[in-house]
C-alpha positions in Angstrom: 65.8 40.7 156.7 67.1 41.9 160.2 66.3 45.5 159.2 62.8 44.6 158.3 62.0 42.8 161.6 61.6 45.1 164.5 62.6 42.0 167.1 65.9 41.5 165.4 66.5 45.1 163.8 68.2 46.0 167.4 70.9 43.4 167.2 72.1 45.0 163.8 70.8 48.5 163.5 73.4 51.3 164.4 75.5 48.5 165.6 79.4 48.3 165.6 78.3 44.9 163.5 76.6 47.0 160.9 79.6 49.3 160.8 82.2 46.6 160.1 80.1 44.9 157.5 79.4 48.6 155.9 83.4 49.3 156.0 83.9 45.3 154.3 81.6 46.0 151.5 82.9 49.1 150.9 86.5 48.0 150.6 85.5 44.8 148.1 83.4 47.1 146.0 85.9 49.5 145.8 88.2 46.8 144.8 85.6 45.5 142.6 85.4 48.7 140.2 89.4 49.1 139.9 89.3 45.1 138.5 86.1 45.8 136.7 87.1 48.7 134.8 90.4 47.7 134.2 90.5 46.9 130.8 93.7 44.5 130.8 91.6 42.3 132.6 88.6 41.8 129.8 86.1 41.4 132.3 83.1 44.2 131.2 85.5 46.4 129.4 87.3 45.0 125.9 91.3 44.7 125.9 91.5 45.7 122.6 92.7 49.4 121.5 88.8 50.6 121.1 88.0 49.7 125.3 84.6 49.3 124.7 82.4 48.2 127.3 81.1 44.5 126.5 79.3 43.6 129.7 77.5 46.5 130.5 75.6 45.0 133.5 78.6 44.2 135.2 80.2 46.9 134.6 77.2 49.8 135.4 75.9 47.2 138.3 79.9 47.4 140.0 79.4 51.1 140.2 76.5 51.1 141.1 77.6 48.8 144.5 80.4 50.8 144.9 78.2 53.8 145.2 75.4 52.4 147.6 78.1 50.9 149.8 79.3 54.4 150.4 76.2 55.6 150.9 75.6 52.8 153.7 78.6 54.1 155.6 77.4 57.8 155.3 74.1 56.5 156.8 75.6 54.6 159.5 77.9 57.3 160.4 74.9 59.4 160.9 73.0 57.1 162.7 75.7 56.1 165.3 77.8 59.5 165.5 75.1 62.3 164.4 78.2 63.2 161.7 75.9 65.0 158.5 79.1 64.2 156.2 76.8 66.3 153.4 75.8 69.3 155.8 79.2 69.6 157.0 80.8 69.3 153.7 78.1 71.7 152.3 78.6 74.6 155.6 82.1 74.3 155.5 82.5 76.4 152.4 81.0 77.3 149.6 80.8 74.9 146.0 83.4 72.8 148.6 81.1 69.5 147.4 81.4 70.7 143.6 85.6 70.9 143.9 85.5 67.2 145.7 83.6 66.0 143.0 86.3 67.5 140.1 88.8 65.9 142.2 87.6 62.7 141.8 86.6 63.1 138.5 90.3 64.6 137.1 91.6 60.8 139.3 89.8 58.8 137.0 90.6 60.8 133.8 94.6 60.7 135.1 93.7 56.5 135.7 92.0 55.8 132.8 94.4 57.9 130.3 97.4 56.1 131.7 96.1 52.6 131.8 95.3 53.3 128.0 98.1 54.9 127.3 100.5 51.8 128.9 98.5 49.6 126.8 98.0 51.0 123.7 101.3 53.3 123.0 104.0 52.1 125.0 103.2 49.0 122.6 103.1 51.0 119.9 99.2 49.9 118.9 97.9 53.5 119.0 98.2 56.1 116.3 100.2 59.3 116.7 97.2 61.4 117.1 95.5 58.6 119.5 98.6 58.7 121.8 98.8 63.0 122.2 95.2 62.7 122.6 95.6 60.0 125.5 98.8 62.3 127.1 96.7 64.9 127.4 93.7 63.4 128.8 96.9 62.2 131.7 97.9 66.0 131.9 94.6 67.2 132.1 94.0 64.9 135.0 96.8 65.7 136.5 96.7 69.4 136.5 93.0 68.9 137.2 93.9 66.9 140.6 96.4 69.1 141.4 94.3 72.2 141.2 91.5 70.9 143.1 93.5 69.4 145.5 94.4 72.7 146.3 91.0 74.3 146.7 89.9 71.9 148.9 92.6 71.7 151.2 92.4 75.3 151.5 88.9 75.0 152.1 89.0 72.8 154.3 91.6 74.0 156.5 90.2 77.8 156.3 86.9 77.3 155.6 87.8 80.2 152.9 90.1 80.3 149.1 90.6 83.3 147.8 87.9 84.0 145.7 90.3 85.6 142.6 92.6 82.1 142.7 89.4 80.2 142.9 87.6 82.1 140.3 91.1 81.9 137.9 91.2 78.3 138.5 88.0 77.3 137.3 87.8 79.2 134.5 91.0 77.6 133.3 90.1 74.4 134.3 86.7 74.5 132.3 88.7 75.7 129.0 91.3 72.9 129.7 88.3 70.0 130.2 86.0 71.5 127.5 89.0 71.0 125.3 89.4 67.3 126.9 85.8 66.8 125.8 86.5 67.4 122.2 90.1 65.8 122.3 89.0 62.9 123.9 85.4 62.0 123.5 85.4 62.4 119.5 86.1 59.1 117.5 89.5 59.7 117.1 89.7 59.9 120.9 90.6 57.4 123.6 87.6 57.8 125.5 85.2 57.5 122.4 84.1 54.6 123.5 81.4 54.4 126.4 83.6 53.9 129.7 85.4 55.4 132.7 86.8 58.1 130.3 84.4 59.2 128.2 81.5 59.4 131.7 84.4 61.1 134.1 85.7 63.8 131.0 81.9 64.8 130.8 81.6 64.9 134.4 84.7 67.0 134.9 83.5 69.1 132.4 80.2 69.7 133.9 81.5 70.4 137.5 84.0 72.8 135.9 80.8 74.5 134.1 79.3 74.7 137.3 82.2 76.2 139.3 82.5 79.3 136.9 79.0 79.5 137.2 78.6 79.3 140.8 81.6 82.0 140.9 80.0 84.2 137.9 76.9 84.1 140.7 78.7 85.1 143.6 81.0 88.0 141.5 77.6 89.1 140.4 75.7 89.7 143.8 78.6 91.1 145.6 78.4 94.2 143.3 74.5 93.9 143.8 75.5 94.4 147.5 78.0 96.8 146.6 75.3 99.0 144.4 72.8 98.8 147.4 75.5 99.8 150.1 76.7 102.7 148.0 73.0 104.0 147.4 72.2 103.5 151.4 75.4 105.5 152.2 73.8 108.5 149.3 69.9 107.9 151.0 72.1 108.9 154.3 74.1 111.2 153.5 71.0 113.4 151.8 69.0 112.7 154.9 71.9 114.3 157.1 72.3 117.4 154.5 68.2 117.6 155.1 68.3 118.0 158.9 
């Protein structure tokens, strides 16, 4: 209401007020999602083996708080400080926003594996082929964290990664979480059922398939620019031979 009124916007708008109450939301929706999606606690996800989601407007409306509290705090540090946390992530180095988004991605596939895995196999509920799937979808996240950690720290630091390691690592990352998608998401999976898993294996996945192809673009015009540099230096070299 304070937003909407232009005598009282200028005691909250921009204001170290607005910024607290931006960092307090953010925290209890953070917190919100970690209880929400924690399926021990039976709140919108079942505690049985199959972790289904059975209140799906608590738990799609939690995320979606989580996710607009964030984006209150990327607006107010805009406003305030002038920091573009997008444009600077996006100029620091290239597909650096992609490799973020992995990284968080390969968390919640590490989370969600082992919170299913402590419930369901270290109590011996899950089959044998349940429980391999469920440790893999906890290496896969692991190795997937780990990998984009990495990337973006070298990013980050250098503005640069080697192209080669970054190409490598994509591509094996993509085989690893297109085999995650079929070990996991299928019915005999752990994240068959519509939650954390199953939406973060398909976004890891998708990120991966846009990381090789990002890379596949770049491999591709630096030979285009290698092509046109070599037939400059041959348009040159005959116009020299000429005079």
């Amino acid at each position: 209401m304070m937003h909407m009124s232009p005598r009282f916007s200028t005691f909250i708008v921009n204001t170290r007020a607005e910024g607290a109450l931006s960092l307090i939301l953010a925290a209890f929706w953070v917190a919100t999602v970690s209880v929400v999606s924690n399926a021990s606690n039976g709140l919108a996800v079942n505690s049985a083996l199959d972790n289904t989601i059975v209140n799906g407007n608590l738990y799609y409306f939690s995320w979606a708080g989580f996710v607009t509290s964030i984006m209150l705090c990327v607006a107010y540090l805009r406003g305030v400080f002038g920091v573009d946390l997008a444009g600077e992530i996006k100029n620091r180095a290239a597909r650096l926003t992609i490799w973020s988004a992995l990284l968080a991605c390969q968390l919640v596939v590490m989370g969600a594996s082992a919170n299913i895995f402590e419930k369901s196999c270290a109590t011996q509920a899950g089959t044998r082929a349940f429980c391999k799937r469920t440790k893999y979808g906890i290496a896969l996240g692991a190795i997937g964290t780990l990998f984009a950690l990495v990337v973006v720290g070298m990013k980050m630091m250098t503005s640069i990664a080697p192209f080669v390691v970054e190409g490598i690592l994509a591509i094996f990352l993509c085989i690893m979480n297109g085999f995650g998608v079929a070990f996991l998401t299928s019915a005999k999976g752990p994240g068959s059922p519509i939650g954390n898993l199953y939406y973060f294996t398909w976004l890891s996945f998708l990120c991966n398939f846009m990381l090789v192809a990002s890379v596949f673009e770049d491999y591709r015009n630096i030979g285009v620019a290698d092509k046109q540099e070599g037939e400059d230096d041959v348009q040159v070299d005959s116009v020299e031979d000429g005079l």
